[in-house]
Backbone bond lengths (Angstrom), bond angles and torsions (degrees), N, CA, C in turn:
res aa  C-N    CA-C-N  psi(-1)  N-CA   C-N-CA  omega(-1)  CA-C   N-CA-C  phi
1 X - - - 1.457 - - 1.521 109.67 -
2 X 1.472 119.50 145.36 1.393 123.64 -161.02 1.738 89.51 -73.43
3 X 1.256 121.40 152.92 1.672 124.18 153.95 1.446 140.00 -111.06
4 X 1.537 111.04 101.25 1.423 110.03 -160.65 1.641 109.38 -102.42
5 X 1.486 104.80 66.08 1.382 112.61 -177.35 1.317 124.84 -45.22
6 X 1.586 120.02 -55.96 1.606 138.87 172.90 1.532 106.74 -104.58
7 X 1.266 109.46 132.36 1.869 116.37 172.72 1.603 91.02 -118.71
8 X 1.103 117.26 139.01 1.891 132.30 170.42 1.571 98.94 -112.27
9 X 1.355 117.75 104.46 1.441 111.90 157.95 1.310 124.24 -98.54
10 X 0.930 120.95 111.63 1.612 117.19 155.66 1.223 150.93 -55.31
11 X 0.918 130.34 95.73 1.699 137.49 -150.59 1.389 100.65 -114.63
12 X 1.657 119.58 133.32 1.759 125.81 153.48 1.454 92.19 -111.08
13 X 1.319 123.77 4.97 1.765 112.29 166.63 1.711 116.81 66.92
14 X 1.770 91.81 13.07 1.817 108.39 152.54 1.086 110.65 -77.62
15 X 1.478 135.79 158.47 1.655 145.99 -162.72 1.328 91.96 -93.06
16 X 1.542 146.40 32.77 1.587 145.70 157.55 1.688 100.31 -120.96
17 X 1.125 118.69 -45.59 1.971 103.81 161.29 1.623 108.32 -71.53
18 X 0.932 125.64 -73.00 1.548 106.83 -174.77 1.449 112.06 -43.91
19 X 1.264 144.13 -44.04 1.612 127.80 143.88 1.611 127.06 -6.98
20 X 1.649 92.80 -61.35 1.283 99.36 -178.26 1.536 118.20 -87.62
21 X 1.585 118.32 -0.12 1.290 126.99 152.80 1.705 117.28 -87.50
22 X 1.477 120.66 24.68 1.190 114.45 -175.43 1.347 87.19 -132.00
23 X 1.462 136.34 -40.63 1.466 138.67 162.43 1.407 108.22 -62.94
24 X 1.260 149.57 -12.90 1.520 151.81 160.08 1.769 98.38 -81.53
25 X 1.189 134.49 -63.08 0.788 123.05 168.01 1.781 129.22 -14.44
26 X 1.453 99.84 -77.70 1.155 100.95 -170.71 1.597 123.52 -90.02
27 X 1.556 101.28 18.74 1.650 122.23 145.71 1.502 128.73 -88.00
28 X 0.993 104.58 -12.11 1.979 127.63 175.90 1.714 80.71 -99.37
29 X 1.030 161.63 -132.65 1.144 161.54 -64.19 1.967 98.56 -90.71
30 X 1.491 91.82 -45.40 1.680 98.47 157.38 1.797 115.04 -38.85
31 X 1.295 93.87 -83.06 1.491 111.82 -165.90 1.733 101.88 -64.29
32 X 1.275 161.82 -46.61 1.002 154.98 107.20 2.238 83.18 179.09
33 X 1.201 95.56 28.41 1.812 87.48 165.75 1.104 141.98 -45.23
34 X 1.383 133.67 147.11 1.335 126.74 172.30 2.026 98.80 -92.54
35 X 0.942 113.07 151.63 1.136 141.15 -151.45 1.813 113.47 -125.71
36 X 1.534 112.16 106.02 1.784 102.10 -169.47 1.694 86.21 -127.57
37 X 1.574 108.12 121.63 1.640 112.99 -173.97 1.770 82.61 -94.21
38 X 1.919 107.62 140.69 1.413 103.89 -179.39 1.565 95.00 -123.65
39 X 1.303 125.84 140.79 1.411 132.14 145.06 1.469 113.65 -102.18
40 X 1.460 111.69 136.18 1.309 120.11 173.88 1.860 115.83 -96.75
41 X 1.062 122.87 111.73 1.424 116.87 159.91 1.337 113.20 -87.83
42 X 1.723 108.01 110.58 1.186 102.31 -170.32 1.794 123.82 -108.32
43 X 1.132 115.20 105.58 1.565 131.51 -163.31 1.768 103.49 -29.74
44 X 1.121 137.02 -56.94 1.036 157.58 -171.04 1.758 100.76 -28.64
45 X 1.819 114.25 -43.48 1.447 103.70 -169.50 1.625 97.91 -100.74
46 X 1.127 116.76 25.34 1.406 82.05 179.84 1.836 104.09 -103.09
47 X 0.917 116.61 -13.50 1.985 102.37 -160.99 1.302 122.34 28.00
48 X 0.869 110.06 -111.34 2.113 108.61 -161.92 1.468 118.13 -39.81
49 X 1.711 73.14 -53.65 2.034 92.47 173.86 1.402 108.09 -38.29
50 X 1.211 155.44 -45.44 1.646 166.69 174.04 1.447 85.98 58.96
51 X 1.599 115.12 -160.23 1.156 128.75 160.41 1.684 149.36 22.90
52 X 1.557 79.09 -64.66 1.914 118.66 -169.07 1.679 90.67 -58.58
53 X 1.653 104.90 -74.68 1.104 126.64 -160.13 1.717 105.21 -63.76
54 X 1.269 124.57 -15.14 1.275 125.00 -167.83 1.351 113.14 -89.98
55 X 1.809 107.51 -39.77 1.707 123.94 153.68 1.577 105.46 -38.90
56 X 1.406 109.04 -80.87 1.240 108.59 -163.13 1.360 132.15 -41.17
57 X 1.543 108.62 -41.41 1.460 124.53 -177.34 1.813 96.38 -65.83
58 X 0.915 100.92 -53.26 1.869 114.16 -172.89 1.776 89.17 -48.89
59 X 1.504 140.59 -62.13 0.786 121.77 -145.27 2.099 112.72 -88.99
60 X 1.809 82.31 -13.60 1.950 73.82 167.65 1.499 99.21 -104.03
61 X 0.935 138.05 -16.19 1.870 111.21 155.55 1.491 115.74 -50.04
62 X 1.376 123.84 -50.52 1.944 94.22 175.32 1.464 87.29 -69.13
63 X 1.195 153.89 -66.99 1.358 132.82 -149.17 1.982 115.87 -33.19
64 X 1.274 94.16 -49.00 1.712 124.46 -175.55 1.960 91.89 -59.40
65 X 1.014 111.84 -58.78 1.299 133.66 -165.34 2.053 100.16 -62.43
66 X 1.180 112.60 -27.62 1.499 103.78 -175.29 1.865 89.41 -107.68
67 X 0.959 103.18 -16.19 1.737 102.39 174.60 1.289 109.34 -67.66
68 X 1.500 112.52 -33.14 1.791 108.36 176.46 1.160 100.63 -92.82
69 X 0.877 125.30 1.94 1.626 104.41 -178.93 1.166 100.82 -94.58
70 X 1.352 146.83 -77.15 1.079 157.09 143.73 1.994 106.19 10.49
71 X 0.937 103.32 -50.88 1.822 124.39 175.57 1.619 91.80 -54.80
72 X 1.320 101.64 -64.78 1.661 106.61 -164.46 1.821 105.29 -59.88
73 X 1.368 121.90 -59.69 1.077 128.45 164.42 1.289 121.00 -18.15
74 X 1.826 106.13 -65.00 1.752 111.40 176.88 1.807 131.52 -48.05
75 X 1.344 82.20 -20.72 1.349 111.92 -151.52 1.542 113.87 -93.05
76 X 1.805 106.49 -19.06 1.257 129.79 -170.64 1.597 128.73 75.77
77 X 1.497 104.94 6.09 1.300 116.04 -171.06 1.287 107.42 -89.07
78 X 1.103 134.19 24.50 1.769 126.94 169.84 1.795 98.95 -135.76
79 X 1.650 92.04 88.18 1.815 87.43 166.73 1.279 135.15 -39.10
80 X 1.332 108.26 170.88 1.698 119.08 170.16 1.406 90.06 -43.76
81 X 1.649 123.97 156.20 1.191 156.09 120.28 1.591 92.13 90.07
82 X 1.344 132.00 -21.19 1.362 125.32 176.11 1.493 111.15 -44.95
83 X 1.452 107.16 124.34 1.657 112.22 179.29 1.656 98.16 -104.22
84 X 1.387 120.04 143.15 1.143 145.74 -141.45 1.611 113.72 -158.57
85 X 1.604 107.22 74.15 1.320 107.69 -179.43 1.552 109.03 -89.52
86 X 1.997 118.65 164.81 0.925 100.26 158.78 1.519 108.70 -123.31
87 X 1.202 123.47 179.82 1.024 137.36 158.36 1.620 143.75 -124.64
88 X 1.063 142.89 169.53 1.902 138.15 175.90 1.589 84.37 -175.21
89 X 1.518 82.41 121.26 1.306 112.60 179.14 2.333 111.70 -128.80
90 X 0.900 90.36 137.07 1.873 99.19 179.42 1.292 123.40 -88.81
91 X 1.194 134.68 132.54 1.555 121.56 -163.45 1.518 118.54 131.29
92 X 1.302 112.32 149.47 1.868 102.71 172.12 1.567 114.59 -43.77
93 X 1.473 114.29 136.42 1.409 124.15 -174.14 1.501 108.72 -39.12
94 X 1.615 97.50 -76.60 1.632 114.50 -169.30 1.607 119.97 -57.71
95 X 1.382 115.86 -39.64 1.203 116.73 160.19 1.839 122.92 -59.64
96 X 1.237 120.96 -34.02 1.382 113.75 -177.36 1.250 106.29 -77.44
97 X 1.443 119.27 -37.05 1.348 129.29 -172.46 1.528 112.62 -56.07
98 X 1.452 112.68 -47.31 1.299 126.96 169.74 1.303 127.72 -43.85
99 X 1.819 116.76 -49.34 1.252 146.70 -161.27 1.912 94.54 -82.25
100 X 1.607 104.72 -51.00 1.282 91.80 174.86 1.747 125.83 -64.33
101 X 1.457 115.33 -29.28 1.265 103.59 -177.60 1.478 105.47 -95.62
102 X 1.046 121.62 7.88 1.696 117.72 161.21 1.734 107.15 -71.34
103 X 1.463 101.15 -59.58 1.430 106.51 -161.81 1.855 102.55 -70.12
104 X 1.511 119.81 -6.30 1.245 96.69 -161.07 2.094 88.80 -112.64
105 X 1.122 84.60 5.11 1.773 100.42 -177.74 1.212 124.66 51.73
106 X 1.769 106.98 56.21 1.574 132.12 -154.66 1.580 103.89 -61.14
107 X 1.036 146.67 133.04 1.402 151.14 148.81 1.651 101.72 -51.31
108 X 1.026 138.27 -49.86 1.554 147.48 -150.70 1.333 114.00 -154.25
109 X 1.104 114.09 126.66 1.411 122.90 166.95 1.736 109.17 -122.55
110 X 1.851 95.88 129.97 1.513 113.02 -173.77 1.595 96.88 -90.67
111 X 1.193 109.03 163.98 1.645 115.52 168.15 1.468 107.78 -160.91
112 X 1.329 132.77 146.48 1.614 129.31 164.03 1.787 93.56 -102.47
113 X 1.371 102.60 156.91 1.840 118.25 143.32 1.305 105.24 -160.46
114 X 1.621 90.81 157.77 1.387 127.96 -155.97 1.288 88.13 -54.41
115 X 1.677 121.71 -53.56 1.385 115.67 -136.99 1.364 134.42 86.47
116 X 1.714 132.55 -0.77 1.089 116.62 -176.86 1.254 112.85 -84.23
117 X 1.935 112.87 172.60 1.824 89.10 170.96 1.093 81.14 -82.29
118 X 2.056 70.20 167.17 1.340 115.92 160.16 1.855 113.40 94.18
119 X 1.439 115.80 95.65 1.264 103.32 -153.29 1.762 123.23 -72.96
120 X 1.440 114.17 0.23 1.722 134.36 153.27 1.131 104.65 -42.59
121 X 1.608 138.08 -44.04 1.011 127.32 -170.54 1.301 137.98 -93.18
122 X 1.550 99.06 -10.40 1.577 101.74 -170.03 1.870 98.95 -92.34
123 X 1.222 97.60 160.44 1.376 115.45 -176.96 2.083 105.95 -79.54
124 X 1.185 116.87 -26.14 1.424 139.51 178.79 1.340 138.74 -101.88
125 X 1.473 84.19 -42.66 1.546 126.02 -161.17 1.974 91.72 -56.08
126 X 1.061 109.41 -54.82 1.831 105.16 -150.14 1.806 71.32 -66.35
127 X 1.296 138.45 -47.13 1.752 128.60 -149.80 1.148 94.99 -62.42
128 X 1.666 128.17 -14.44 1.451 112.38 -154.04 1.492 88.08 -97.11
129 X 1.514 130.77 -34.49 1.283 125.09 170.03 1.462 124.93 -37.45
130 X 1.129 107.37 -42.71 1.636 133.02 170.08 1.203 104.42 -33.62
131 X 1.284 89.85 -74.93 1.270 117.02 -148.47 1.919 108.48 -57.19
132 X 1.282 106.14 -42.33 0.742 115.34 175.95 1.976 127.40 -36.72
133 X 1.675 84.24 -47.38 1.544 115.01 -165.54 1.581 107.16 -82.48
134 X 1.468 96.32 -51.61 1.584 100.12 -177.20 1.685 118.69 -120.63
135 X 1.084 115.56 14.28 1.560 112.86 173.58 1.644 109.32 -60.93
136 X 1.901 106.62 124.76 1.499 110.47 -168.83 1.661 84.40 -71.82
137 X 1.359 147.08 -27.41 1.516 116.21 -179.73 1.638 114.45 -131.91
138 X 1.294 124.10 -162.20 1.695 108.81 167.78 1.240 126.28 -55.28
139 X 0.964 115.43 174.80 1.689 140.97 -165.93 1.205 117.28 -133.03
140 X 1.411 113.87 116.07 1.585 97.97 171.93 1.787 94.29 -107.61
141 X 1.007 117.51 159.24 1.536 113.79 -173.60 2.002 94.78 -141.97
142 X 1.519 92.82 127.78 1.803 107.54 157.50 1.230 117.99 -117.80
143 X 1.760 93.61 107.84 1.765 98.58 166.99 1.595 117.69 -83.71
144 X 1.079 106.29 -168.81 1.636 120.20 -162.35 1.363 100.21 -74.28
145 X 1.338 136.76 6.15 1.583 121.25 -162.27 1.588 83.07 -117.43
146 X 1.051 134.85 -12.12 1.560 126.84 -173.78 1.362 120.40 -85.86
147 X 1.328 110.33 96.20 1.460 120.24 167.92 1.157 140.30 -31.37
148 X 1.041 157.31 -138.65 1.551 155.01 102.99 1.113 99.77 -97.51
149 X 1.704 122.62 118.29 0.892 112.47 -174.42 2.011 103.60 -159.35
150 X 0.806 95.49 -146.83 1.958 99.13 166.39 1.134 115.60 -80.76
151 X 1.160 122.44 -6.98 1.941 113.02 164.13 1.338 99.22 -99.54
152 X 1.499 130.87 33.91 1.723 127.66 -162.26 1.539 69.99 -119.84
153 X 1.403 105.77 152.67 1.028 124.22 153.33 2.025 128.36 84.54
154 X 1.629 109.72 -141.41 1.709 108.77 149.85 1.277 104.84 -74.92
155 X 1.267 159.64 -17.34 1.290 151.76 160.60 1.563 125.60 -14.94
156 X 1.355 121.60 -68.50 1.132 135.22 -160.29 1.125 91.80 -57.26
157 X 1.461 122.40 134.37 1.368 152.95 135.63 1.410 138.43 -140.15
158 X 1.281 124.58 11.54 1.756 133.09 136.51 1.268 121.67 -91.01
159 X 1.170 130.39 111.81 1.715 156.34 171.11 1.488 117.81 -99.94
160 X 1.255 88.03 101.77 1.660 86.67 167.78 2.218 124.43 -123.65
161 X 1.713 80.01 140.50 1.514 86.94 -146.13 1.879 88.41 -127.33
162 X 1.476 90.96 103.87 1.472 129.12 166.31 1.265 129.36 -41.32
163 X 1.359 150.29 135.76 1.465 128.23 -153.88 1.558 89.50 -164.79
164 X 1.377 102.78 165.98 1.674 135.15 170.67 1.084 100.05 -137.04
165 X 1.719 129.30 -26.91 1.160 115.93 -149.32 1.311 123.43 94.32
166 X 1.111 131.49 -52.42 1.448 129.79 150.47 1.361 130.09 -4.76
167 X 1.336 126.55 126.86 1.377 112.86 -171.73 1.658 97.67 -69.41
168 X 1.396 133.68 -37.39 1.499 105.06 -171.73 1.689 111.16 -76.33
169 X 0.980 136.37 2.24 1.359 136.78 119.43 1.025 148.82 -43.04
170 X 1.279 127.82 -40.69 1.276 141.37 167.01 1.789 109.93 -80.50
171 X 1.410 106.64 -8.02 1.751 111.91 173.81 1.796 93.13 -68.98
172 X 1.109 133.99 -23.35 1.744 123.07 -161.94 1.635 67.97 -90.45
173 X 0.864 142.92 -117.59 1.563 135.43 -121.82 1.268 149.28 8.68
174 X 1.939 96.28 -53.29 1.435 118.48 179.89 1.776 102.38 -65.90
175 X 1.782 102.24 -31.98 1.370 93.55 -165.03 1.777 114.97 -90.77
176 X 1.120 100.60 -15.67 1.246 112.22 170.50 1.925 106.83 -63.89
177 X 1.222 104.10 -48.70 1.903 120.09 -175.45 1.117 79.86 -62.26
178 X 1.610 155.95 -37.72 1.738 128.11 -151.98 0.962 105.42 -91.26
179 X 1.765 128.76 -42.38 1.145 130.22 -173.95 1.693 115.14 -67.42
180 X 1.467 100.14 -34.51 1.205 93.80 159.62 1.465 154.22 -45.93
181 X 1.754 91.55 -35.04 1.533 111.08 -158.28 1.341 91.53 -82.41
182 X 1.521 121.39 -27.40 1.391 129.94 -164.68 1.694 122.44 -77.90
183 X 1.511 88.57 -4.07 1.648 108.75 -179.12 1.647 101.44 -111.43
184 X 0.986 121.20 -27.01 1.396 110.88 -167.99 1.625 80.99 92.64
185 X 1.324 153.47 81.46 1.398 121.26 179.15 1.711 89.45 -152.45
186 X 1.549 125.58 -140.82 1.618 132.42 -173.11 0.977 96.83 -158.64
187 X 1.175 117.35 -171.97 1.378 160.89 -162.34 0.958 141.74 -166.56
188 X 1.700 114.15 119.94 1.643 115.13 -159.43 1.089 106.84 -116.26
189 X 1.854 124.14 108.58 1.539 125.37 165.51 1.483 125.07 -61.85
190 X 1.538 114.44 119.46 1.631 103.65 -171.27 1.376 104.42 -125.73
191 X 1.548 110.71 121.92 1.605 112.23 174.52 1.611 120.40 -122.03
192 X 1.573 96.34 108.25 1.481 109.94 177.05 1.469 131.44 -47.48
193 X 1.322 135.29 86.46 1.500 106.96 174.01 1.282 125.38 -116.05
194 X 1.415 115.61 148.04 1.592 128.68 -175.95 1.701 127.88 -17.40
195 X 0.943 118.10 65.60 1.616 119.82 -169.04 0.928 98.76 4.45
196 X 1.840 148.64 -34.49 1.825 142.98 -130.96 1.643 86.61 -114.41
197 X 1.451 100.53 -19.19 1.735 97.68 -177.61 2.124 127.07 -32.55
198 X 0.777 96.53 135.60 1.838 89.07 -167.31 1.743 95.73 -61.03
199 X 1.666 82.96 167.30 1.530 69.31 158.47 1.552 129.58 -108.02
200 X 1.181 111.25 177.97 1.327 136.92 -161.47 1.533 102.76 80.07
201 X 1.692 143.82 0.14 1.063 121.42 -174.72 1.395 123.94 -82.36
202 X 1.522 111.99 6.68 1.623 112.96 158.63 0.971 105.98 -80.14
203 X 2.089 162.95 -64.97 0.780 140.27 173.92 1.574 129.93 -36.99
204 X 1.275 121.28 -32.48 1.572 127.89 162.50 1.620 106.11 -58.32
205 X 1.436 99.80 -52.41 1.867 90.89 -166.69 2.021 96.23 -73.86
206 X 0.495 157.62 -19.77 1.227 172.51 -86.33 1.703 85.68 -151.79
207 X 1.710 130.83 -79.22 1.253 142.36 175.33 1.703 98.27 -37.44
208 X 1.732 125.86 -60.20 0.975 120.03 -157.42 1.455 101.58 -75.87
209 X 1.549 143.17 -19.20 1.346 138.12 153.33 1.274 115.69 -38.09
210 X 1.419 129.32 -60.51 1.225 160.77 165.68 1.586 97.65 -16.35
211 X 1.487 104.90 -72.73 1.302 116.68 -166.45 1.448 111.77 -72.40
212 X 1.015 130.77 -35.82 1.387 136.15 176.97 1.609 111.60 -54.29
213 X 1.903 104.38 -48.08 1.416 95.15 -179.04 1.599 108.15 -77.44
214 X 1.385 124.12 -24.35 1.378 104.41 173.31 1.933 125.40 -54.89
215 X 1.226 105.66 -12.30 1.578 124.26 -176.86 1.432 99.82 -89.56
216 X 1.304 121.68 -32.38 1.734 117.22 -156.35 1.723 98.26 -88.21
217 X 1.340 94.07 175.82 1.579 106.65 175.29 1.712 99.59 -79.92
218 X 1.199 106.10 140.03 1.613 103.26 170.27 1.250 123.80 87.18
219 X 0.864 110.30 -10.07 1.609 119.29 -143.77 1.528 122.85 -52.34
220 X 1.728 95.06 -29.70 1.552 108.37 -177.42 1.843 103.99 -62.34
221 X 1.610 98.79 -18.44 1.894 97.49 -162.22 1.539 92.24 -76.99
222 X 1.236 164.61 30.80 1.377 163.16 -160.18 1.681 95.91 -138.82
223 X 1.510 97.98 98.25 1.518 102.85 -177.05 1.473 115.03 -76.53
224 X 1.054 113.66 -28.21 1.865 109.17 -170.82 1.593 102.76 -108.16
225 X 1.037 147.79 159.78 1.954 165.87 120.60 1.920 87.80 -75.34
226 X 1.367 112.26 125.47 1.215 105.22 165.82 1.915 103.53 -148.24
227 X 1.272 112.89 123.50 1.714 122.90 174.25 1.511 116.64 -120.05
228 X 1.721 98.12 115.11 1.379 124.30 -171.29 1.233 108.90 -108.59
229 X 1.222 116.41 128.53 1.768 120.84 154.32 1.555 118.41 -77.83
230 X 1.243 95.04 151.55 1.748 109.37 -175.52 1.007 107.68 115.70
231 X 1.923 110.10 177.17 0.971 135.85 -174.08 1.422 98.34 -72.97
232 X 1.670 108.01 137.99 1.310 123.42 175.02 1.424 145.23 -10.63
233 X 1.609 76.14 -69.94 1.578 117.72 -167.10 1.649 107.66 -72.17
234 X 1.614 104.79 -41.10 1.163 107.37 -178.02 1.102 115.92 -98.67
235 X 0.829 151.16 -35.08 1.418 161.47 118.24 1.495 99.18 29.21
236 X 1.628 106.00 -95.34 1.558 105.72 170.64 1.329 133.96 -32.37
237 X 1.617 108.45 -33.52 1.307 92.24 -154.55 1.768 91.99 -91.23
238 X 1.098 107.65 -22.50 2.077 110.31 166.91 1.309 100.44 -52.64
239 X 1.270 125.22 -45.81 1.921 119.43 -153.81 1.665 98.11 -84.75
240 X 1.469 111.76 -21.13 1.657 121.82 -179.07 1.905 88.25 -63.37
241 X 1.677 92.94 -81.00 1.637 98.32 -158.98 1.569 102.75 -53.22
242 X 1.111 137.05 -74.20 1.406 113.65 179.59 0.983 137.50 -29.62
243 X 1.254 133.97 -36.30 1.392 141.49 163.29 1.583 131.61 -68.64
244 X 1.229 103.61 -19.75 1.383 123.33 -170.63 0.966 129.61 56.50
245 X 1.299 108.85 55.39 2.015 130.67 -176.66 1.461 100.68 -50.90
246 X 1.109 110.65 146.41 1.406 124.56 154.78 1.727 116.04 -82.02
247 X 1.638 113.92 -35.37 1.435 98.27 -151.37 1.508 77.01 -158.71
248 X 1.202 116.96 138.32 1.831 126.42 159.87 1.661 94.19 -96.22
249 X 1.365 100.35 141.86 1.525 102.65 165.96 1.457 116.05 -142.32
250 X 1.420 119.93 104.17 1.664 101.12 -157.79 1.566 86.14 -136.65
251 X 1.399 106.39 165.94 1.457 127.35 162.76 1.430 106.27 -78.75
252 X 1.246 116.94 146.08 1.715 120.79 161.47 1.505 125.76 -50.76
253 X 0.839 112.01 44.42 1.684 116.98 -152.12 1.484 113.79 174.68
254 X 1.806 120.49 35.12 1.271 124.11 -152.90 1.746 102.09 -135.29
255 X 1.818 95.58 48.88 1.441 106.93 176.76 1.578 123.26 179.56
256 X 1.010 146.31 141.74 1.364 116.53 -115.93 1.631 90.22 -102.48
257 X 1.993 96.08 160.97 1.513 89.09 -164.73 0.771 153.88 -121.33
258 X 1.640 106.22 71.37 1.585 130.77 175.58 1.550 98.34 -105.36
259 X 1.186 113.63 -0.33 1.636 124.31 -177.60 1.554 104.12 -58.40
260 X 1.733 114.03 155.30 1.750 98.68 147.14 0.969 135.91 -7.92
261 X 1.493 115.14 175.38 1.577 118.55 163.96 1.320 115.53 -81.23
262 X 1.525 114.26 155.38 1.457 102.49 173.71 1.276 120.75 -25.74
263 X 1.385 88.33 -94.31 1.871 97.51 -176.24 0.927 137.42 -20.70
264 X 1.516 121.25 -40.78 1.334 134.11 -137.96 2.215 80.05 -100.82
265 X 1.304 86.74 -73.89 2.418 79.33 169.12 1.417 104.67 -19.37
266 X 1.296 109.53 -51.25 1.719 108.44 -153.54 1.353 116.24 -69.77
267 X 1.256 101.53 -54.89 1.530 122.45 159.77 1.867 108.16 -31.03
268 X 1.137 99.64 -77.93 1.526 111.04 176.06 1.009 117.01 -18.27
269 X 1.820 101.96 -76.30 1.778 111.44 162.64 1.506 116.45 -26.60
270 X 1.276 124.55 -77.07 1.689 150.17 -152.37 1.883 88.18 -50.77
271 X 1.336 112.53 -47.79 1.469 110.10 -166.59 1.351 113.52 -85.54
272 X 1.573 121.99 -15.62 1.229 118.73 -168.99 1.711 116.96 -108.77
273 X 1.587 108.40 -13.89 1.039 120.35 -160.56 1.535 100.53 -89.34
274 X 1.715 133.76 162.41 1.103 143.83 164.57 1.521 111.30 -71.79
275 X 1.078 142.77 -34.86 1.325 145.93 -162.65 1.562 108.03 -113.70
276 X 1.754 120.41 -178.68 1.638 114.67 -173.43 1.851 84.53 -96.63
277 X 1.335 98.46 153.74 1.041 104.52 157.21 2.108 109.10 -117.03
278 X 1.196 90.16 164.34 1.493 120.39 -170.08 1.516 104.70 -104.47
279 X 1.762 132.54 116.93 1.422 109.26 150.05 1.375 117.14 -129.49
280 X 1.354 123.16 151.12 1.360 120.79 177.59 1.448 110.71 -107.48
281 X 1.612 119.77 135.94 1.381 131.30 -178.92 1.831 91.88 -72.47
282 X 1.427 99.22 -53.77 1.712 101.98 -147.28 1.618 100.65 -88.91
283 X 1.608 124.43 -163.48 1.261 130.86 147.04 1.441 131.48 -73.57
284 X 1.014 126.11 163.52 1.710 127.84 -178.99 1.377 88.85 -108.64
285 X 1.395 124.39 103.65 1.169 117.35 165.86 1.901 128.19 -64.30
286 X 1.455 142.61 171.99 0.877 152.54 -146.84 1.274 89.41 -118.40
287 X 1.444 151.65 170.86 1.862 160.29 92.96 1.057 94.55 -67.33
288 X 1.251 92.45 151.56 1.425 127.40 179.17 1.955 109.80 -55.38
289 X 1.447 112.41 -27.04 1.314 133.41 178.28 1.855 111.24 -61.69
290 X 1.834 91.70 -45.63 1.578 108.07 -177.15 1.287 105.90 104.78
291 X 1.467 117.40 13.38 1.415 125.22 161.61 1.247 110.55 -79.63
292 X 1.382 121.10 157.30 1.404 113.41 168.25 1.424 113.70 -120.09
293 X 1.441 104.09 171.36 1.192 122.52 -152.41 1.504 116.49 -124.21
294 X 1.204 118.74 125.27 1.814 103.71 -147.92 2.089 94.60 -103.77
295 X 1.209 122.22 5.65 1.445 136.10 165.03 1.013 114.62 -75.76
């Protein structure tokens, strides 16, 4: 079973991070996580203000910070025994954010962005770039199209997990299969190929899906084989909203690769899609048991 000991959420206490603190939520209550909500006060905007202004802000973020909690509480959204720290921390966003889930040896890191272009503008948006590149573990990311809705919360139970085939693609699988198993829920394999692709090469890529899950852990639990033409980026995020995904879960590397850059696909996805998506830099390693291991 995957282990999501520490969750790091990130909150600016806009109604698209607390989203994504209500979809972290009810992935900690699954996994039985401890839970650290972070605000960043970040020195960089204040100028003149120096000091003064840096207190103050610091001291209504925990204020803000026991206001949601308390919110969440009323609300019934923080199970039995779920521990629920907060935090406000001073310093560049992406760097503190980092430092905290290194030192606290986060299993998952949550994030919202706005989504607008142009990454100057978003309030999230440049951390999610980061994040992308250098987050020490996964990411779950909520863009602006995600509601509160039935993928909020214990809800989610359709996962769909994007492929080339690639082993850093094929690293989302196991984790996509845990979250699943933990819902009673599935899993949908999706492999993009090049509109120019010949034909018959969706039935071939289709066989080599096939074969991969006969090798993987679980494999029988992955209800759909599914092969799409088009561009990547969009691609997914059509086969997400039509389908009514709960959760994208892909490796950085989950489209074939003459494509974009990582990030920049992922990103795409995160802002365009209805649901959070999930990405992993690293592998999900195996135990020796055939549990996995989310470190």
């Amino acid at each position: 079973m995957l282990s999501l000991g520490h969750i790091l959420i990130a909150v600016d206490f806009s109604p698209i991070s607390v989203t994504g603190l209500r979809h972290a939520l009810g992935i900690a209550s699954r996994y039985r996580s401890t839970v650290s909500l972070i605000h960043v006060v970040d020195t960089a905007i204040y100028g003149a203000s120096g000091p003064g202004g840096i207190s103050a802000d610091s001291d209504s973020a925990l204020r803000d910070c026991e206001n949601l909690k308390n919110s969440l509480k009323n609300e019934g959204c923080l199970s039995e025994g779920l521990t629920l720290q907060t935090l406000v921390k001073v310093g560049p966003i992406w760097n503190t954010i980092k430092e905290t889930a290194e030192q606290a040896g986060s299993a998952l890191l949550v994030l919202g962005t706005h989504g607008r272009s142009g990454f100057s503008k978003l309030l999230l948006g440049s951390v999610a770039e980061c994040a992308f590149k250098e987050a020490p573990c996964p990411v779950l990311t909520v863009g602006s199209r995600v509601a509160r809705s039935k993928s909020a919360g214990n809800q989610a139970k359709r996962f769909l997990v994007p492929t080339d085939l690639s082993a850093e693609s094929i690293n989302a699988l196991p984790y996509g299969m845990s979250l699943a198993t933990m819902t009673n829920g599935d899993v949908t394999l999706l492999h993009v190929l090049n509109p120019n692709a010949a034909v018959g090469a969706g039935e071939l890529e289709a066989t080599r899906m096939d074969e991969v899950l006969q090798k993987h852990y679980r494999g029988e639990d992955v209800a759909n084989l599914v092969v799409e033409r088009g561009a990547p980026a969009d691609t997914i995020v059509k086969y997400a909203d039509q389908n009514e995904m709960d959760m994208v879960v892909m490796g950085l590397r989950a489209w074939a690769p003459n494509g974009p850059h990582m990030w920049h696909t992922a990103y795409k996805i995160v802002t365009q899609v209805r649901c959070p998506v999930l990405t992993l830099r690293s592998p999900v390693r195996l135990t020796d048991e055939g549990s996995l291991s989310g470190t």
